[in-house]
C-alpha positions in Angstrom: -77.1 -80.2 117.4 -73.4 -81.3 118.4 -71.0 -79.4 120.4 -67.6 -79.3 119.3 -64.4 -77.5 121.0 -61.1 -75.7 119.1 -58.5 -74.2 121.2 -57.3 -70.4 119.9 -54.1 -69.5 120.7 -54.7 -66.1 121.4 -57.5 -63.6 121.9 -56.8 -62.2 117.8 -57.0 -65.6 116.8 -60.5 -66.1 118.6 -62.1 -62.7 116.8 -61.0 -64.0 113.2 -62.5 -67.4 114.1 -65.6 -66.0 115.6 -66.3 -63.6 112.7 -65.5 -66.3 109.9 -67.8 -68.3 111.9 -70.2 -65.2 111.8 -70.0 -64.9 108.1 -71.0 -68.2 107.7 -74.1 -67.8 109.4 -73.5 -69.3 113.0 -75.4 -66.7 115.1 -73.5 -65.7 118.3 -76.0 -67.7 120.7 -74.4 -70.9 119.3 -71.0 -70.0 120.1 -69.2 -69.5 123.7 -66.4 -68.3 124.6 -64.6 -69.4 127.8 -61.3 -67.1 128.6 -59.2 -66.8 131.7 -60.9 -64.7 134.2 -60.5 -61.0 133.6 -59.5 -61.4 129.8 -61.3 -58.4 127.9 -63.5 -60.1 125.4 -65.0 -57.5 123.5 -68.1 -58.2 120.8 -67.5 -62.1 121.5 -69.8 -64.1 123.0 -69.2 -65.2 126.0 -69.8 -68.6 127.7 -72.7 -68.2 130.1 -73.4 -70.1 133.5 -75.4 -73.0 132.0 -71.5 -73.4 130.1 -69.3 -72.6 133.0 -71.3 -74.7 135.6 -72.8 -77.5 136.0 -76.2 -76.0 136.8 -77.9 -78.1 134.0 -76.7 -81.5 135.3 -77.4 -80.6 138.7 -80.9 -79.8 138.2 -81.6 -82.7 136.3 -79.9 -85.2 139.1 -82.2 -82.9 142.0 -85.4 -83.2 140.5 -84.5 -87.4 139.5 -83.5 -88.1 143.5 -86.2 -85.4 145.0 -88.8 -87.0 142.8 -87.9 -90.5 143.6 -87.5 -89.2 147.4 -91.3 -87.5 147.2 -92.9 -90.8 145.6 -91.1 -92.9 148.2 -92.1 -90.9 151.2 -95.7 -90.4 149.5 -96.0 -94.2 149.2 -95.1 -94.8 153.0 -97.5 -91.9 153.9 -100.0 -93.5 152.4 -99.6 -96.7 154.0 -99.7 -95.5 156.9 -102.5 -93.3 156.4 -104.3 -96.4 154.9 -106.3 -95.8 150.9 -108.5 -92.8 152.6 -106.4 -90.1 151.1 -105.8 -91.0 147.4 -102.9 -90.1 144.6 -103.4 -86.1 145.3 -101.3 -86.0 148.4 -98.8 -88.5 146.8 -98.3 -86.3 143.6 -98.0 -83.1 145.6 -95.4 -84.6 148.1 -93.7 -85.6 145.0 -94.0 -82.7 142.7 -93.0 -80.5 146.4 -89.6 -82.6 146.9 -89.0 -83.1 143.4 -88.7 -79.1 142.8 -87.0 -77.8 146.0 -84.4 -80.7 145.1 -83.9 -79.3 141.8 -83.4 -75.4 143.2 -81.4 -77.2 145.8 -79.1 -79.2 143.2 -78.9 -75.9 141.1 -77.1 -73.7 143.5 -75.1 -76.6 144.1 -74.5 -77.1 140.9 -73.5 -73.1 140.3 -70.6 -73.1 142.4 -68.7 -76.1 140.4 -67.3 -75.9 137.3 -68.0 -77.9 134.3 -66.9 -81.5 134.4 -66.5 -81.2 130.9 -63.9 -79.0 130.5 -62.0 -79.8 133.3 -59.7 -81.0 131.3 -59.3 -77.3 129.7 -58.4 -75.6 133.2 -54.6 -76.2 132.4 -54.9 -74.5 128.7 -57.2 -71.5 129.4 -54.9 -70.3 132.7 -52.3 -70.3 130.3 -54.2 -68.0 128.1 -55.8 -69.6 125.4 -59.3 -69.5 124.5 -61.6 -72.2 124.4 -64.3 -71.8 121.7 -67.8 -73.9 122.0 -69.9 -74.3 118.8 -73.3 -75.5 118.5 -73.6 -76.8 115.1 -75.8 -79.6 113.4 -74.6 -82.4 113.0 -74.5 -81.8 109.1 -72.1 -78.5 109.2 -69.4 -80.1 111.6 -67.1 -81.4 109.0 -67.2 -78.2 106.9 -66.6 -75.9 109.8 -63.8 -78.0 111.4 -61.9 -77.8 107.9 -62.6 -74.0 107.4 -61.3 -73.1 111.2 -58.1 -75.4 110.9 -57.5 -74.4 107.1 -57.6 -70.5 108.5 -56.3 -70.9 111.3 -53.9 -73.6 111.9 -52.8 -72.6 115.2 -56.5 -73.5 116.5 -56.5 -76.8 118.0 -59.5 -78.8 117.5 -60.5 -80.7 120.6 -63.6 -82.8 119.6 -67.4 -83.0 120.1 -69.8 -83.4 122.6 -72.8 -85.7 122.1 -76.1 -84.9 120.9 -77.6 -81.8 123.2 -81.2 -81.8 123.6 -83.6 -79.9 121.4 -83.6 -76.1 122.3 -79.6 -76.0 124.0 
């Protein structure tokens, strides 16, 4: 699956897009919508937190430095405690840091907005809409053409890399 970004115009421009999108069978949970805040969005779907923040990214970088920090300070532990207490300790010490990192990094990561469409801010305060699609990789030529073709006042604004299975 890629990710790939249009700009609509204006809120009528987003529902034709959406339901063209619909009627070719791209399910609502593969498309956000990101709006200026208090912008009435109706039946579309809107972007959720994972989209607006970076929680995901966060996470990820908690539990890589908890569970580096938790093998680390398991190692010296066990130095100093000499080979009597074996791996156990060191895996929970580990698995222990590596998660309250992660919840740690997560509400961290809630209260910032996605680096990835900072570069959007500008656009959507102006009141466009930014529209996200989750499309394979196959269906991103034919879906670019049909949204500019039908709406030529949406902007296409490029693709994300690959997201991991299950996005």
């Amino acid at each position: 699956m890629r990710r790939i970004y249009f700009l609509a115009p204006d809120i009528e421009t987003t529902h034709k897009i959406v339901e063209e999108l619909r009627s070719k069978g791209i399910e609502d949970h593969h498309m956000h919508i990101l709006a200026k805040r208090d912008t009435p969005l109706g039946d579309l779907p809107e972007a959720g937190v994972s989209i607006k923040t970076d929680f995901i990214p966060a996470v990820e970088r908690g539990a890589v430095l908890g569970g580096t920090t938790g093998l680390l300070a398991g190692l010296v532990g066990l130095r100093f405690a000499g080979f009597a207490i074996a791996g156990g300790p060191v895996l929970g010490i580990l698995m222990a840091s590596a998660t309250i990192a992660s919840l740690a990094a997560g509400l961290i990561g809630m209260s910032v907005g996605n680096s990835r469409l900072k570069k959007f801010e500008e656009e959507i305060e102006q009141g466009k809409l930014l529209v996200l699609l989750d499309i394979p990789k196959d269906q991103i030529e034919d879906i670019k053409q049909s949204v500019i073709k039908h709406h030529p006042d949406a902007e296409f604004e490029g693709l994300e890399p690959i997201l991991p299975p299950g996005y």
